[in-house]
C-alpha positions in Angstrom: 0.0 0.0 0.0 1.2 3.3 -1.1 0.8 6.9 0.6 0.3 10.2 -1.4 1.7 13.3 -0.5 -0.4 16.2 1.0 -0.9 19.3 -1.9 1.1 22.7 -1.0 0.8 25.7 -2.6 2.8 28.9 -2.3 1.3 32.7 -2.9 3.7 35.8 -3.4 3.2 38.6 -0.7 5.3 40.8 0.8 6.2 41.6 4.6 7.5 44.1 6.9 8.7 42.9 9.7 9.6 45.1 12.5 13.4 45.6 13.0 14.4 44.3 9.7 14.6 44.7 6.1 11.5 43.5 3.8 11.1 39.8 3.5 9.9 38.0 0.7 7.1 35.4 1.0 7.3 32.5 -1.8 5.5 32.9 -4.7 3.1 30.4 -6.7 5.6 30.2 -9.0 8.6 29.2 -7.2 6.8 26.3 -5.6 5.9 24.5 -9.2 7.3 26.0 -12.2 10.9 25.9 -10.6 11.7 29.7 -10.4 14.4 29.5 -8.0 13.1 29.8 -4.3 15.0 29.0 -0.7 17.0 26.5 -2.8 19.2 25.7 -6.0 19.9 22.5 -7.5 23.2 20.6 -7.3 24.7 17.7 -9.5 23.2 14.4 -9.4 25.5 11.9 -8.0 25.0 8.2 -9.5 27.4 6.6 -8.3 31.5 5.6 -8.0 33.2 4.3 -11.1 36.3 3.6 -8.8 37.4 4.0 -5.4 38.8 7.2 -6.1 36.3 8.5 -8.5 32.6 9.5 -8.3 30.2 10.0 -11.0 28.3 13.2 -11.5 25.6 13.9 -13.6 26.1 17.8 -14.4 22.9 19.7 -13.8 22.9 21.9 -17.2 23.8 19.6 -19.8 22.6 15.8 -18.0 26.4 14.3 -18.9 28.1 12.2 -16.8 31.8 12.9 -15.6 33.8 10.9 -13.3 35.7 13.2 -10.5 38.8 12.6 -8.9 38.5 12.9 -5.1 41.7 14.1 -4.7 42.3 17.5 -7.6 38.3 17.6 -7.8 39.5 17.1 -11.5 36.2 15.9 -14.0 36.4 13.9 -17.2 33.9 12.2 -19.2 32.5 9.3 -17.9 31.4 6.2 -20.5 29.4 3.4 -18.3 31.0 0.1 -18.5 30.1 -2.1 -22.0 27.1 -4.0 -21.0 25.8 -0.8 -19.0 25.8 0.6 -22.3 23.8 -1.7 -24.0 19.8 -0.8 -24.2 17.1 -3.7 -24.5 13.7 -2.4 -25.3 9.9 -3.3 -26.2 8.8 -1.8 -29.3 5.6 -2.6 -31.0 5.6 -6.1 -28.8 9.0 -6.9 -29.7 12.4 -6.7 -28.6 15.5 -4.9 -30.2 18.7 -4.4 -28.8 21.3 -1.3 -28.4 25.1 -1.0 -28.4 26.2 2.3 -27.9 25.4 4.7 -30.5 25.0 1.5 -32.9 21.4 1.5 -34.8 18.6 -0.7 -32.3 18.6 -5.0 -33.4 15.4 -6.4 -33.9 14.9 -9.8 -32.2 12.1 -10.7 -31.8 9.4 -11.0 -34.6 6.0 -11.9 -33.0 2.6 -10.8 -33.0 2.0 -11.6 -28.9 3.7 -8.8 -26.8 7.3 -9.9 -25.0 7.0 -8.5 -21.0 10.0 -7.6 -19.2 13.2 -8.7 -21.3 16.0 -8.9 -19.4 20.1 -9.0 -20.6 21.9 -12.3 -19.1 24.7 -11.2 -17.1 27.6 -11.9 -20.1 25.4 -10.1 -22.4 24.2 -13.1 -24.6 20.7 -13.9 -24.2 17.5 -11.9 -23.2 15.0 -13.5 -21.6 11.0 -12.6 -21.5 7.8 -13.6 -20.9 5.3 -14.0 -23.8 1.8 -15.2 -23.0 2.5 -16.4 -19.4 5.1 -18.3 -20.7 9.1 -18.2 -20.4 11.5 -17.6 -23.0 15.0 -16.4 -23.5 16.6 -15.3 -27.3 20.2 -15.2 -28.8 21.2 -11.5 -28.8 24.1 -12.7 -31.9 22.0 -15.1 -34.0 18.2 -14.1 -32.8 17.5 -17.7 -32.1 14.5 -18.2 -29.7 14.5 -20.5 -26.8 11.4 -21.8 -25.3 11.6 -23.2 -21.2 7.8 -23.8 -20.9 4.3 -24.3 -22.5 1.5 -24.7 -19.9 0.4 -21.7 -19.5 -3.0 -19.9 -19.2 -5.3 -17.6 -18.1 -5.0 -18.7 -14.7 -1.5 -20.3 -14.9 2.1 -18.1 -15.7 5.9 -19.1 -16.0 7.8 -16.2 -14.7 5.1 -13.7 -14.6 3.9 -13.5 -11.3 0.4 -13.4 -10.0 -1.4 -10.3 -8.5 -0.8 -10.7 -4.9 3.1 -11.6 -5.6 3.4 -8.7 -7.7 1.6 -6.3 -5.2 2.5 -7.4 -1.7 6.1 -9.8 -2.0 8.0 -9.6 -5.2 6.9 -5.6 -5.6 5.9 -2.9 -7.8 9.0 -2.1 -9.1 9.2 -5.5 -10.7 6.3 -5.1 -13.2 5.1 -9.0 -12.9 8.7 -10.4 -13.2 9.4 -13.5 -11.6 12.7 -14.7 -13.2 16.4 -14.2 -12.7 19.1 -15.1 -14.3 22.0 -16.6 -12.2 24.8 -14.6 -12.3 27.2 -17.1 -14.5 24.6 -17.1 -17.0 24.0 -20.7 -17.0 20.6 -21.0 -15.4 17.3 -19.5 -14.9 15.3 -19.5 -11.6 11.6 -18.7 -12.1 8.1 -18.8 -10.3 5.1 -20.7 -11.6 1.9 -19.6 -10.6 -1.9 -21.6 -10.5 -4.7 -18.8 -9.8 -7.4 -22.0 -10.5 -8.4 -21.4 -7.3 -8.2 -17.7 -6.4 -11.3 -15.6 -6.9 -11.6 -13.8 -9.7 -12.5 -9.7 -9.0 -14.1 -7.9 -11.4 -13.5 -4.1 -12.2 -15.8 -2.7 -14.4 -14.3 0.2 -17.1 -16.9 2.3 -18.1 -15.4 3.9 -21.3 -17.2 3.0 -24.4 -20.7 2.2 -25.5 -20.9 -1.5 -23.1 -17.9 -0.7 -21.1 -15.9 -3.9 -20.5 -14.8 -6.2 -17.3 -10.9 -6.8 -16.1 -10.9 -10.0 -14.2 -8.1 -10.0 -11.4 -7.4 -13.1 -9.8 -7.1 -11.5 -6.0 -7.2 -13.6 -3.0 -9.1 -11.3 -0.2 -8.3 -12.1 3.4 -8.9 -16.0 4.3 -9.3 -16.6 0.6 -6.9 -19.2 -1.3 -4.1 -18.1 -2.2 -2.3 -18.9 -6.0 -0.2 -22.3 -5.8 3.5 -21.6 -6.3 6.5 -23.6 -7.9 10.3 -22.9 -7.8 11.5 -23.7 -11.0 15.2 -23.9 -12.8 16.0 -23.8 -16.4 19.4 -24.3 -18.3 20.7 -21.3 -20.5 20.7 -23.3 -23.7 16.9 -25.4 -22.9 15.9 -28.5 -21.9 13.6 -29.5 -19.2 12.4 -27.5 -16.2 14.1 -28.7 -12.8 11.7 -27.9 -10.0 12.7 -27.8 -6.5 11.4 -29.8 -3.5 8.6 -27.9 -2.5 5.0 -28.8 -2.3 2.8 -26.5 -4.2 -0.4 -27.3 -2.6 0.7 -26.2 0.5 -0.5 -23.2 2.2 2.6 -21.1 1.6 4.7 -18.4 0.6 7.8 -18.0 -1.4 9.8 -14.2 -0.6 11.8 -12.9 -3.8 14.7 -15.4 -4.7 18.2 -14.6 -5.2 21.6 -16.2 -6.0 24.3 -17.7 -4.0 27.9 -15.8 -4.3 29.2 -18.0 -7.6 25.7 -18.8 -8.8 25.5 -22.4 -7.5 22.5 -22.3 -5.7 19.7 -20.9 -4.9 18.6 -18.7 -2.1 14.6 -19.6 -1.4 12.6 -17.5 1.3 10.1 -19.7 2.7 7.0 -18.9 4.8 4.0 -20.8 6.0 0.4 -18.6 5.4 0.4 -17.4 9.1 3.5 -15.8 8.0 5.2 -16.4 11.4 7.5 -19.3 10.2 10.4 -18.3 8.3 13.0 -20.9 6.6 15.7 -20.1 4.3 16.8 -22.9 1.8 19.8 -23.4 -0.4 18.3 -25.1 -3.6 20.7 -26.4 -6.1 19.2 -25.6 -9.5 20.5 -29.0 -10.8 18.8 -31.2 -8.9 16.0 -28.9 -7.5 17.3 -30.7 -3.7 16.8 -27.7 -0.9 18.2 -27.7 2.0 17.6 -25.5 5.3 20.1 -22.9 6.7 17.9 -20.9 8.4 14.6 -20.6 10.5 13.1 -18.1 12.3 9.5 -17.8 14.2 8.2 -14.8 15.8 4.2 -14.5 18.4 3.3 -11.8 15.9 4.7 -11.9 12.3 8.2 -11.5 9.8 8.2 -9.9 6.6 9.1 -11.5 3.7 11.7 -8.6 2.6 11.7 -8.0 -1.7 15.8 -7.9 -1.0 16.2 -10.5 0.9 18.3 -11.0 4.3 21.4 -12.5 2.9 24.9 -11.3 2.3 26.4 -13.9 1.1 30.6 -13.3 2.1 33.4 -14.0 -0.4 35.3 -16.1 2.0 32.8 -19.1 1.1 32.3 -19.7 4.8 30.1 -17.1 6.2 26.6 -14.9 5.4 24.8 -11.9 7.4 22.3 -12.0 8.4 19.3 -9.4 9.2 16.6 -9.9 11.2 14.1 -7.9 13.7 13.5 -11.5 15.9 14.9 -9.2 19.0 12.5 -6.7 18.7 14.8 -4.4 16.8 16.4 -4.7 13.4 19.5 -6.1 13.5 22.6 -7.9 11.6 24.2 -11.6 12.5 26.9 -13.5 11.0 26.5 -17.3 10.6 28.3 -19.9 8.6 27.3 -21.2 5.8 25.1 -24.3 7.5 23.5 -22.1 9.5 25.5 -21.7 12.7 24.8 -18.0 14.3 28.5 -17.2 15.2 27.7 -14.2 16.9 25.7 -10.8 16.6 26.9 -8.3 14.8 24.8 -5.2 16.1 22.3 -5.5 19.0 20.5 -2.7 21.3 17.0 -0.4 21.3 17.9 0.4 17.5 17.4 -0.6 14.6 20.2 -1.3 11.3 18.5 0.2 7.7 20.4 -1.6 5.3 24.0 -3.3 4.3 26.4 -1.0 2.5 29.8 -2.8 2.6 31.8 -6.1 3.8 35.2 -5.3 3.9 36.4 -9.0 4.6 40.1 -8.0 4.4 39.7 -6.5 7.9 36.4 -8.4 8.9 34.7 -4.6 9.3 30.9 -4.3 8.3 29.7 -0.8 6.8 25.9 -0.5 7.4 23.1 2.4 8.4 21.4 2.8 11.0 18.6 4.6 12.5 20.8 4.7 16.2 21.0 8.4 17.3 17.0 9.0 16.9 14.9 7.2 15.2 14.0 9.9 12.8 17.3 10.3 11.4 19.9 8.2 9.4 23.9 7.7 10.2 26.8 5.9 8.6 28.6 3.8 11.1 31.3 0.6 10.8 31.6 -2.5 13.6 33.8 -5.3 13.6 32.6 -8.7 13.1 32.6 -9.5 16.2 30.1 -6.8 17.2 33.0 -4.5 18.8 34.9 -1.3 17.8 31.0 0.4 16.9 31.4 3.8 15.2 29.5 6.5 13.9 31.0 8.0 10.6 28.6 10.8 9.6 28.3 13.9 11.9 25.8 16.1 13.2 22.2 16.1 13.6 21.3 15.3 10.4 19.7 12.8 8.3 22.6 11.5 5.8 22.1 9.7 2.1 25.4 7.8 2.3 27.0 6.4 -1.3 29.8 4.3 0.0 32.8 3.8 -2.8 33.5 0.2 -4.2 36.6 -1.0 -1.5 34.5 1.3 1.4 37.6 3.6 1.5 35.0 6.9 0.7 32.1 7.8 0.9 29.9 10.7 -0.2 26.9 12.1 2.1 24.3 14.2 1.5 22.7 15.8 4.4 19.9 17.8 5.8 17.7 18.5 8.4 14.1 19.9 9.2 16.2 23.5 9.2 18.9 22.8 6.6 18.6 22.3 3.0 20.7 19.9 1.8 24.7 19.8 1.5 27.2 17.5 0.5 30.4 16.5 1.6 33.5 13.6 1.2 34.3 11.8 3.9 37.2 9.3 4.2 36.2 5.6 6.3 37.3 7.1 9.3 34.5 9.5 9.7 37.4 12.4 8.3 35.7 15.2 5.8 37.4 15.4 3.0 36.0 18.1 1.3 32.7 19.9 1.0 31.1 19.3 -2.7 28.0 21.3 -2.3 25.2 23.4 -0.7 21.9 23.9 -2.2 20.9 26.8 0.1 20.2 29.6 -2.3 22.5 33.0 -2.0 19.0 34.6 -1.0 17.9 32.4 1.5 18.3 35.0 4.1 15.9 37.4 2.3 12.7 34.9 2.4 10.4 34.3 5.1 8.4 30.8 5.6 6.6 29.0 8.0 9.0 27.4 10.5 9.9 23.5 10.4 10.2 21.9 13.7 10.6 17.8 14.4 8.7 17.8 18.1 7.4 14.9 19.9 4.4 14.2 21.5 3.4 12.0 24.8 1.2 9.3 25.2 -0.3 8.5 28.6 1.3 4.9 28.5 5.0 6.2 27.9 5.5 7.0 24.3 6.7 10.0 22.6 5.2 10.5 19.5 7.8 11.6 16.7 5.7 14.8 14.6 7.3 17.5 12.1 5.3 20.7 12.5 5.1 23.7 10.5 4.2 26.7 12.3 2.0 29.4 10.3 4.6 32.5 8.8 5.0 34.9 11.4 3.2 32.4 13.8 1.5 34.7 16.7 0.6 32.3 19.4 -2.2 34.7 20.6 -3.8 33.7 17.2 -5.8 30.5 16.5 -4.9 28.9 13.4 -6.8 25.7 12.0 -4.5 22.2 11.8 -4.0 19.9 8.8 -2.4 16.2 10.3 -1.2 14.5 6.9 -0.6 10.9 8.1 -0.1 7.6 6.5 0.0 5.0 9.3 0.3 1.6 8.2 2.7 -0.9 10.3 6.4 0.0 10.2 5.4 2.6 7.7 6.4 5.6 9.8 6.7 8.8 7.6 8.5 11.6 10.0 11.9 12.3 9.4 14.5 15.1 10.2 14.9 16.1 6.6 14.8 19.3 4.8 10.8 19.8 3.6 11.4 21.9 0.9 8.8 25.1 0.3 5.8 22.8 -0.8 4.2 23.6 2.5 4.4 27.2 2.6 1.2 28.5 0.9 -0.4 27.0 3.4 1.9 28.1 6.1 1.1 31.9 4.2 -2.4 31.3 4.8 -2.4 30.8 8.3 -2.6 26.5 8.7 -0.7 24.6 11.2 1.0 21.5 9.5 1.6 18.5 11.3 2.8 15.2 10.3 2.9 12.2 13.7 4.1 8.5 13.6 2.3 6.3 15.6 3.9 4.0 18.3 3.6 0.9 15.6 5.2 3.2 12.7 8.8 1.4 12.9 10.2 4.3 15.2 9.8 2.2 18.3 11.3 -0.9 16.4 9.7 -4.5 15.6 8.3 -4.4 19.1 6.1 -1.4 19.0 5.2 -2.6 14.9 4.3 -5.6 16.5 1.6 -4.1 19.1 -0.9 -4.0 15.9 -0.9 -8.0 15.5 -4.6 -9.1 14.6 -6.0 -5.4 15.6 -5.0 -3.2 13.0 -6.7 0.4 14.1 -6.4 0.1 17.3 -3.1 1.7 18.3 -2.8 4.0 15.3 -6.1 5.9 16.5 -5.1 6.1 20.3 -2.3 7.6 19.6 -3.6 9.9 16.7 -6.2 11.1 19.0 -4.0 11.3 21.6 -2.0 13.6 19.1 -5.6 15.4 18.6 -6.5 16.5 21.9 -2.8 17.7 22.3 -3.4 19.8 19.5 -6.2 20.9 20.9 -5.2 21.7 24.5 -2.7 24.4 22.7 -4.3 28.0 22.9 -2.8 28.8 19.1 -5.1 25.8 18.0 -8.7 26.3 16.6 -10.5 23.3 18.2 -12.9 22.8 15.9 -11.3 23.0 12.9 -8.6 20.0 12.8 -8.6 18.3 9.0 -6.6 15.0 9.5 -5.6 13.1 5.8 -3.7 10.5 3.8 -3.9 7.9 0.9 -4.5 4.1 1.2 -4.1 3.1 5.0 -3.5 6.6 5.1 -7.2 6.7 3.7 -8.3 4.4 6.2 -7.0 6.0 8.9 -9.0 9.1 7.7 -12.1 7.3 7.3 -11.5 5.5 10.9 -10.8 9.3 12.3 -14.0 10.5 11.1 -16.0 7.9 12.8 -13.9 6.1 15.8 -12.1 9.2 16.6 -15.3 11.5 15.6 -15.3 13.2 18.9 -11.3 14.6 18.0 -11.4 15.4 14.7 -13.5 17.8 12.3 -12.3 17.1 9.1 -11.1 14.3 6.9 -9.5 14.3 3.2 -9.5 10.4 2.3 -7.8 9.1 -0.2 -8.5 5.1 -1.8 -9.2 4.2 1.8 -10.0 0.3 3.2 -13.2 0.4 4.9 -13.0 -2.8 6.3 -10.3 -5.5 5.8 -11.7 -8.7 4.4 -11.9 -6.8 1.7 -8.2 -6.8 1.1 -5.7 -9.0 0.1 -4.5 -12.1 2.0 -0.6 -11.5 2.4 -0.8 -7.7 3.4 -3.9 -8.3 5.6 -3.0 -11.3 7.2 0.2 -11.0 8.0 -1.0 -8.4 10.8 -4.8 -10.1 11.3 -4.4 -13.6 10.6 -7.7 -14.9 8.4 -11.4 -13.6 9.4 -11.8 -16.5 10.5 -9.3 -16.8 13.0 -9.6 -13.5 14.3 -13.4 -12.2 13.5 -13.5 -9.6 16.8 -10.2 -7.9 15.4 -11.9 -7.8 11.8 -15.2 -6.1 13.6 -13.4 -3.7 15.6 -10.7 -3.0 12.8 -13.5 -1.7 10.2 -14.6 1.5 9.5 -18.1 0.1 8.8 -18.4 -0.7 12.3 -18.1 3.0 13.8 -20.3 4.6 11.1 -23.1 5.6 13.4 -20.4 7.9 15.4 -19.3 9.8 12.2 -19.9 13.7 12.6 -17.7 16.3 10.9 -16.9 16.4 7.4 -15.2 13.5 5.4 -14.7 13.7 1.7 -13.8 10.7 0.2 -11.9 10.2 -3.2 -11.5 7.2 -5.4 -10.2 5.3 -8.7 -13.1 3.6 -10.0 -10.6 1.1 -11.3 -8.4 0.8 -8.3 -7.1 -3.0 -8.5 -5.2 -2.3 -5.6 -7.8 -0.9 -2.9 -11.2 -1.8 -5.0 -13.6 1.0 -5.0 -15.6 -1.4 -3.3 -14.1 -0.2 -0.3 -15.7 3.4 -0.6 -19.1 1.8 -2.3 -19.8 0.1 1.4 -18.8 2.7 3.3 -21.0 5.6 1.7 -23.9 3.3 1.4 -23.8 2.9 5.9 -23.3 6.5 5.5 -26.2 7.3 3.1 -28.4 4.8 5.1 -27.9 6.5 8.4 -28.6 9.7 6.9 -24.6 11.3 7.4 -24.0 14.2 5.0 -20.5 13.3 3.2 -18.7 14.1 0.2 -17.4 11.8 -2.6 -15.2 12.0 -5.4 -14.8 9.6 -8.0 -11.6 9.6 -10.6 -13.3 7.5 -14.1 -9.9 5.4 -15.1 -7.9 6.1 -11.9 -6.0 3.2 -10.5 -5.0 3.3 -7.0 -4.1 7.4 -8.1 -4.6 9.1 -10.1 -2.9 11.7 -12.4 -2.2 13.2 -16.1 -5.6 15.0 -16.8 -7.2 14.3 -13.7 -4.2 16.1 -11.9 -5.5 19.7 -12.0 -8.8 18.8 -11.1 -7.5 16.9 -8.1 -5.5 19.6 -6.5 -7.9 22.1 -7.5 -11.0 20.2 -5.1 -8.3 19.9 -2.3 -7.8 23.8 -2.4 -11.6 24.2 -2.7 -11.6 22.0 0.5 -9.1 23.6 2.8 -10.4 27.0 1.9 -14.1 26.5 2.6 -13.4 24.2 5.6 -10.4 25.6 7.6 -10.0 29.4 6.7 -13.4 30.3 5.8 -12.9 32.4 3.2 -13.1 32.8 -1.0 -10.1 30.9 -3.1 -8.0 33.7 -4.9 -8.8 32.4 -8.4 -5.1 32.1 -9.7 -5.0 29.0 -7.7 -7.1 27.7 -10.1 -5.9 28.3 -12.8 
């Protein structure tokens, strides 16, 4: 599930302000046609090509240049060969680019190819065509077929809905193959929807309109029955490993072992509390376990998986939140923990670099506050912890190839973003940019704050707030909460916010964003509080955030607008009814009303099936609480959302209508689970509409608009 940012606008007025010179306020303009404002670009970095050179994308003309770290000296940068080669769909089939060379056609098919993808040493392409799985000879064009069952209901390396949406991810546009990294095998997943339940959305374009059927399991449904399969390069018959597909599981994104010569498998029963790891030879298909892990609540199935597999043949590390908090272990190769790596009331973000020379680990870490992000090195062993970035800032860390750099790019809720070189010691190098504009200082803006907020159970809440410009807290000014609030989804962070904000910060409205105690700021152990309740923990603590609000004399208590997108949606919708008595307004966005009506690996994960857990269903839907709604809730919606069916808002407003509750809906013809292009101006348009007639009481200048 997805969130969608909250609309800002900026106006251009003028101030004087006693004691100093005129200030500027930011104009429409500089907010989103780009006319420079508190900030200026800098260069892109992409990446390192060496350990003493980093690549730079040069704002004006978009070229890339290697720079030295040392004399700052840039020269053209050419990405290696096979980074230069382009594979691409057109008119449903596949060509191929070298360089500057004219595209190859190689494919010559009436059926669209999905998802081609260059073998590591560049010499075939595999796809998908029909469901089924195919690879072709980038030198002679020669096709190669690996399977021929599929159907409607049954696909070779094209994965079904729920994998695409919930495990495997987005960004992999229904690809469920990968090539092992000596070229010599393909891994893939087969998929039978025979006995998922087919969900129809209806388009309405056209004379009849027509149907999409979506196979989509909803909660306690079945779920599609999955097979690991293996495939040599060159063809011949599909090797599958020793799993059984008709039992109730899952399978997490696959990936290679170090040399290629097995297979990792993440494996995970439907309760989604039993986690194995197998190493599966692709020969024989024979698994075998190196790892399990089981957890009271739940373990996500991660789209990167938990391996780092070492160079040394003996060892992998290991992440895992079983403690309660995110952390890395190293264990052999069979499985034996050898020790922890990291450990404490923290939580480790991601991997960066092995330096197995001096058996010294390079990760991040949210460790100073959990709202921020540091660069830090440990032994091995788990001693000789250190923090490499500085200040209190949140750092975007590109480590060079051997670890001996790295490049940061920082910022806080007060800073704009700067850039520095810093050596593995924590030692700045040099400073490589600043995006604060020369006129920064001439400019005033709301002010940016990161705050928390207690609970009456021990908690403090994590919130950025932006204060109206030239805040007067003998004023009362009307509040805008944009939240999100699924599990371990927290969205607060001490980062610069940009200007996005600041017509609303011109126009007198308090903006606050809070992260509930289940948001992944309090670690697996506060995520892990929402296990078959889903609603319960987010609301108490968003109304608690409410009435604090509210208790503050600069607050209008009867004018707090609380929204989001998705859960973010829900939690609106929930707000508005639940939490009626704390908040006025609501701006929902593709919300779940009530979740059986969602899929089975998102929603049971934290529920368990409906009918495990029916009480935590009941008290988890919207539907349930619609006789407390008051206030004002506008509800928008994709009437061809596959992700959050419409169906969602179609049984909420018909409670609403049928206990007589004035709402307002908005329904987006063609929009998925957002919506954009055309519908774009109309959409931020309604919103302005909205906060003006709701919060500040007043006529919208008509440029806004426009």
């Amino acid at each position: 599930m997805k969130s969608n940012l909250i609309l800002g606008l900026a106006g251009a007025l003028l101030l004087s302000v006693p004691g100093q010179a005129q200030l500027k306020k930011l104009d429409q303009q500089q907010i989103f046609a780009g006319k420079p404002s508190l900030t200026k670009p800098m260069n892109v970095i992409t990446g390192w090509s060496d350990d003493n050179h980093y690549i730079e994308m040069n704002a004006q003309d978009r070229k890339l240049y290697a720079v030295d770290i040392k004399s700052g000296a840039r020269s053209p940068y050419t990405p290696p060969a096979l980074s230069n080669v382009n594979v691409s769909v057109d008119r449903n089939d596949i060509y191929i680019k070298y360089g500057k060379d004219e595209p190859k056609r190689l494919t010559n098919n009436k059926d669209e190819e999905k998802n081609p993808v260059l073998s590591p040493d560049g010499k075939y392409i595999a796809f998908t065509r029909n469901n089924d799985l195919f690879a072709v000879d980038t030198e002679s064009g020669k096709e190669i077929r690996y399977t021929n069952d599929a159907t409607d209901v049954i696909y070779n390396g094209w994965s079904s809905w729920v994998y695409y949406e919930e495990i495997l991810g987005r960004a992999t546009n229904y690809r469920a193959f990968w090539w092992a990294p000596d070229s010599k095998h393909i891994a893939f997943l087969r998929f039978d929807d025979t006995k998922v339940p087919m969900f129809p959305i209806y388009g309405s374009t056209g004379q009849h309109g027509y149907l999409e059927k979506t196979r989509y399991p909803k909660a306690g449904d079945p779920n599609p029955e999955v097979k690991v399969g293996f495939v040599k390069t060159t063809g011949g018959p599909v090797v599958w490993a020793d799993f059984n597909e008709k039992d109730d599981q899952y399978f997490g994104t696959p990936y290679w072992s170090y040399d290629g010569s097995n297979l990792m498998v993440q494996w995970m029963n439907r309760g989604q509390d039993n986690l194995k790891f197998y190493s599966v030879s692709p020969v024989s298909g024979a698994k075998k376990e190196i790892y399990h892990e089981q957890q009271s609540s739940w373990i996500n199935l991660d789209h990167d998986g938990r391996i780092e597999y070492l160079q040394d043949k003996k060892h992998y590390i290991l992440k895992s939140d079983k403690t309660g908090w995110a952390h890395f272990y190293l264990y052999t190769l069979a499985g034996k923990l050898v020790n922890p790596i990291t450990n404490g009331n923290w939580q480790v973000t991601n991997l960066m670099h092995v330096d197995e020379k001096n058996k010294t680990v390079y990760f991040t870490a949210r460790k100073e506050a959990s709202t921020r992000s540091d660069l830090y090195r440990v032994d091995y062993n788990g001693k000789n912890l250190k923090r490499l970035t500085f200040g209190d800032y949140t750092h975007q860390v590109q480590l060079s190839p051997n670890g001996s750099y790295f490049i940061t790019t920082y910022s806080n809720v007060s800073t704009p973003q700067k850039r520095s070189l810093l050596d593995n010691t924590g030692k700045v190098i040099k400073e490589l940019g600043d995006s604060k504009a020369a006129d920064f200082d001439q400019y005033i803006f709301g002010k940016t704050e990161m705050i928390t907020i207690p609970t009456d159970d021990g908690y403090n809440l994590p919130a950025v707030i932006t204060y109206p410009t030239n805040f007067d807290q003998t004023k009362k000014y009307p509040v805008v909460m944009s939240i999100y609030g699924g599990p371990d989804a927290g969205t607060v962070s001490n980062t610069w916010k940009g200007v996005a904000n600041q017509w609303w910060a011109n126009e007198g409205i308090i903006q606050i964003a809070v992260d509930h105690r289940a948001s992944g700021q309090f670690g697996k152990a506060g995520v892990a509080l929402m296990h078959r309740n889903l609603g319960k923990w987010e609301m108490k603590d968003y109304t608690t955030a409410a009435r604090w609000l509210k208790a503050k004399p600069f607050v209008d208590n009867k004018k707090l607008l609380i929204t989001g997108h998705s859960y973010g949606g829900y939690m609106t919708c929930m707000a508005l009814t639940m939490g009626a008595d704390d908040f006025d307004f609501g701006y929902a966005g593709a919300p779940v009303t009530s979740w059986e009506l969602y899929d089975t690996h998102y929603t049971e994960r934290f529920m368990d099936t409906p009918q495990e857990n029916p009480e935590g269903y009941k008290k988890g839907s919207v539907l349930t609480y619609v006789n407390n709604y008051k206030g004002l809730l506008r509800v928008m919606h994709g009437d061809m959302d596959d992700n959050v069916h419409m169906q969602n808002t179609i049984q909420l407003i018909d409670k609403l209508q049928n206990a007589n509750k004035h709402f307002e809906l908005m329904i987006y013809p063609g929009g998925r689970h957002g919506w954009g292009g055309v519908k774009t101006p109309h959409d931020k348009a309604e919103r302005i509409r909205f906060y003006y007639q709701n919060l500040l009481n007043k006529p919208v200048p008509e440029e806004l608009l426009k």
